[in-house]
Residue, then its C-alpha position, 0 to 999 in steps of 0.5 A: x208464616x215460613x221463614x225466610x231461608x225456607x220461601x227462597x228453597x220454594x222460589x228455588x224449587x219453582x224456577x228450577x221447576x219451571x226452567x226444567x220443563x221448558x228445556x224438557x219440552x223444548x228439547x223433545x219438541x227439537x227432537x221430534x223435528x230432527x226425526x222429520x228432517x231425517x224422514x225428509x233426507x236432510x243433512x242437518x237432522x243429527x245435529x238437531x237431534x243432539x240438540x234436542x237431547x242436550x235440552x232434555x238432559x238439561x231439563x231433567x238435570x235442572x228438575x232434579x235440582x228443584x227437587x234438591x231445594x224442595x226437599x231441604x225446605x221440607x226438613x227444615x220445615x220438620x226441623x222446625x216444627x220439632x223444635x216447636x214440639x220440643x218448646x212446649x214440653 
């Protein structure tokens, strides 16, 4: 069973997850539609286009904090289970 502190760094790391590759997706989605509107000569392409990279930069921002909670549940989970080992001696 985790502790406590180290099932909300997984939730954590899930969401963040989760969110990150939705704004990833979405961002490249959004990006890929303001590349057919400069094919279509639209005026509104650029700022589509900025649009698209700001999510994908937000996504990949938010995939690396899920990366930060996934990473200080796996040493407190070492931290823990060292202190287990160092109890039994």
């Amino acid at each position: 069973m985790r502790p406590e502190r180290e099932r909300k760094l997984i939730a954590r790391f899930w969401w963040l997850g989760g969110l990150g590759g939705l704004l990833l997706g979405s961002g490249l989605a959004t990006l890929l539609h303001g590349s057919h509107l400069k094919d279509a000569g639209d005026s509104t392409w650029f700022w589509v286009s900025t649009g698209g990279f700001a999510l994908i930069m937000t996504g990949i921002g938010s995939i690396g904090h899920a990366n930060r909670f996934r990473t200080l549940a796996d040493v407190y989970r070492i931290l823990r289970d060292s202190q287990e080992q160092s109890k039994q001696r």
